[in-house]
C-alpha positions in Angstrom: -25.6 17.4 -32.9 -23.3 16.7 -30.1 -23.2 19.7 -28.5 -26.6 20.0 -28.3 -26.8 16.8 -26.5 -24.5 18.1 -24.2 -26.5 21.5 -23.7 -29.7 19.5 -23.1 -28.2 17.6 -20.3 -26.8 20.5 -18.7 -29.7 22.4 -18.5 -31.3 19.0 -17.2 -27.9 18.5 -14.3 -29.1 22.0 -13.7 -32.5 21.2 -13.0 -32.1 18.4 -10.8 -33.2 15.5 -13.0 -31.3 12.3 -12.9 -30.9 12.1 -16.2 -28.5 15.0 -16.1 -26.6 13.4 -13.8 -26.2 10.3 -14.8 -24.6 11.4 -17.8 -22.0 13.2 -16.2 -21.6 10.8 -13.3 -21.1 7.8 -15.9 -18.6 9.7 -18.2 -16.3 11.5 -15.6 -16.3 8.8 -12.7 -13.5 6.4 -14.1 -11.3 9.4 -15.5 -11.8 11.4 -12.4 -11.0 8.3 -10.0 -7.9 6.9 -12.1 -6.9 10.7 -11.7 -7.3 10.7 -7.9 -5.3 7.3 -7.5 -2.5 9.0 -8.8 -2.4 10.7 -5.8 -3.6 8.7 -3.4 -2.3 5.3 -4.2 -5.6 3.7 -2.7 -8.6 2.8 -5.1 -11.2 2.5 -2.3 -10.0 6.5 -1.2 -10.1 7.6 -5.1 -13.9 6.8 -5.1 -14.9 7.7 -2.0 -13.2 11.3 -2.9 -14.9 11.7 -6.7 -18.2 9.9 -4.7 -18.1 13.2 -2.0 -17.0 15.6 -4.9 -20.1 14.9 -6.9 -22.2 15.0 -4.5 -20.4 18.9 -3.8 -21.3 19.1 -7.9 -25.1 18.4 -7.1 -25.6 20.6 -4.3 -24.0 23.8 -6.5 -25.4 22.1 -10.0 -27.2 25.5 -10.7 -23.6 27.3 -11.2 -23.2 25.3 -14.2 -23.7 26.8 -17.6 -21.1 23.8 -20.1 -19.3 21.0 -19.3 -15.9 22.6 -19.6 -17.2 24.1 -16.4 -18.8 21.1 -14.6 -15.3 19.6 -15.3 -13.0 21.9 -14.3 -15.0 22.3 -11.1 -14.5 18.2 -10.4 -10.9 17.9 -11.3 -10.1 21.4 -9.2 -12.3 19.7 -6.0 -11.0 15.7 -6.4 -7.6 18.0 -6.4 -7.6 19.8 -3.4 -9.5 16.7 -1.7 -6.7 14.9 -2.4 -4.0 17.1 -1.4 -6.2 17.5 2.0 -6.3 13.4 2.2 -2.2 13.3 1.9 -1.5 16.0 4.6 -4.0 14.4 7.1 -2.3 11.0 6.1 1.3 12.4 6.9 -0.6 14.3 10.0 -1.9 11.3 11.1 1.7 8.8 10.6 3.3 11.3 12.6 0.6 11.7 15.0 0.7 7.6 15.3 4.3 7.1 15.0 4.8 10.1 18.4 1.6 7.9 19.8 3.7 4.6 19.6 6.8 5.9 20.8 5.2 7.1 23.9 2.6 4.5 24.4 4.4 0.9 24.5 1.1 -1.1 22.5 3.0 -4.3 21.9 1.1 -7.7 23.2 3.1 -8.0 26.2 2.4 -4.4 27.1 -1.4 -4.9 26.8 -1.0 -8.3 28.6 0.7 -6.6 31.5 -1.5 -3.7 31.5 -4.9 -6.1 31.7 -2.5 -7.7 35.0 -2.2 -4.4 36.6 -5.9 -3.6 35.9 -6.8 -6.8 37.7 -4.4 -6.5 40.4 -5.7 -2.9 41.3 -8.8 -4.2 41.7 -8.6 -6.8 43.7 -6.1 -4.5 45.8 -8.9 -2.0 46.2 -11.7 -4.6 46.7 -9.4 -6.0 49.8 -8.7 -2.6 51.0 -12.6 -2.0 51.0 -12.5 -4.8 53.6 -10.7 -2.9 55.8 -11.8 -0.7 58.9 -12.5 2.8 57.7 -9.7 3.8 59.9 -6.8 1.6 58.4 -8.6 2.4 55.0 -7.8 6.1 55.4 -4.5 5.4 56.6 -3.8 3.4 53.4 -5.4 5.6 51.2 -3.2 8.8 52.6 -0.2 6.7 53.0 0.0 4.6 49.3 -2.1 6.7 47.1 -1.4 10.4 48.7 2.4 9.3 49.1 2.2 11.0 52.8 4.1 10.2 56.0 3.3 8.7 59.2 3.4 12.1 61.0 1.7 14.1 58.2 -1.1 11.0 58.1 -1.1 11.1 62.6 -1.6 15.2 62.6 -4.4 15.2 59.3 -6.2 12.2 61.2 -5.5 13.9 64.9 -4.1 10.6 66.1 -0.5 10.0 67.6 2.1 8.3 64.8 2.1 4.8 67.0 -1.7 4.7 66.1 -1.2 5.5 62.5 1.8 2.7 62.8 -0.4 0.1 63.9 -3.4 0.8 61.5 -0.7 0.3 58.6 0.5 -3.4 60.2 -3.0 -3.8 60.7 -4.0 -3.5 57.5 -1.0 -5.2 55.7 -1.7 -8.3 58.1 -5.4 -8.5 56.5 -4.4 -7.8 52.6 -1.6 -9.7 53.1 -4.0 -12.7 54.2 -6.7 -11.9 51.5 -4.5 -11.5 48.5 -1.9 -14.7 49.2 -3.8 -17.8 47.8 
């Protein structure tokens, strides 16, 4: 009697009704997720893997003709998800752990980036302030890292004009940004 159980709620998983699945979902679940933990170490990854593999199992449930089938198909597909999960894992702790070497994220790095951020801005908000000839000067000077001379021939000034549009200018920011 058994087996015909069985072969009724196949042909049912097959045919889309709940019932069908139910069955299968109720008696492989625990098994296939205490199987997956093995792996995975994590409870909350073990069901969210068996949870996407039986959803895979519905969308191909007309492939199935016995349960040996349905079974292998679940084990063989929690499997290689599993595998998959470790290898991005490692991926992603050495993806991190390069990340963190490069990028310093402690507190007092964010703290002193959110300064720098700040400073900037009130830098460029005073330099906005500025005539737009002592802005270019600054901007090709600090930012473009050029000389008086290059700045004097680009601008089609003489270098004692560029000179005094930089003491200018660092008289006014000097005056804005000094509380």
């Amino acid at each position: 009697m058994p087996n015909l159980i069985n072969i009724d709620l196949i042909i049912a998983f097959k045919e889309g009704r709940g019932e069908g699945f139910t069955y299968f979902f109720k008696r492989l679940y625990k098994p296939l997720c205490f199987f997956v933990q093995g792996y995975t170490k994590d409870r909350q990854v073990a069901e969210d893997i068996v949870g996407d593999s039986f959803i895979k199992l519905w969308a191909k449930r007309e492939l199935f003709d016995n349960e040996a089938g349905l079974k292998n198909y679940l084990y063989r597909s929690v499997y290689n998800a599993s595998i998959r999960w470790i290898e991005n894992q490692k991926r992603y702790k050495k993806h991190h752990a390069i990340y963190k070497h490069e990028v310093d994220i402690s507190e007092q790095a964010y703290v002193n980036n959110i300064i720098k951020a700040e400073t900037i801005q009130l830098l460029q908000k005073a330099i906005n302030t500025l005539s737009p000839r002592c802005q270019k000067v600054f901007v090709k000077m600090y930012l473009e890292e050029k000389s008086v001379a290059e700045i004097a021939n680009e601008m089609k000034t003489t270098i004692s004009t560029v000179k005094n549009q930089k003491v200018r200018g660092l008289k006014i920011l000097r005056s804005k940004l000094t509380p």
